[in-house]
C-alpha positions, 0 to 999 in steps of 0.5 A: 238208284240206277232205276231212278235215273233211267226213268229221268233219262227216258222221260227227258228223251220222250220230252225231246222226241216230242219237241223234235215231232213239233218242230219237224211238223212247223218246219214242213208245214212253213216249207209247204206253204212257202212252195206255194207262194214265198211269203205266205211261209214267213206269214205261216211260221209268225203265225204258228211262233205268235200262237206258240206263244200266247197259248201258254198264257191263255192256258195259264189263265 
């Protein structure tokens, strides 16, 4: 029983950790590119939330 729910709990924590990673790396990408020229970060993050969202529908396909 107590193995059970330490595997869901690790297995929620990677899921996490993982979601954490990602969004960490879309931040400093958008903040790279907006120190560069401020509006290419707002152009950089619709462009990675536009793919964030049509690729799960190409995947699904």
């Amino acid at each position: 029983m107590k193995n059970t729910q330490m595997n869901k709990f690790v297995s929620f924590c990677r899921a996490v950790a993982r979601d954490l990673t990602a969004l960490a790396g879309v931040a400093s990408v958008t903040y790279g590119a907006w120190l560069v020229y401020e509006p290419m970060g707002y152009l950089v993050f619709g462009s990675i939330a536009l793919a964030a969202y049509i690729a799960p529908m190409i995947a699904g396909s």
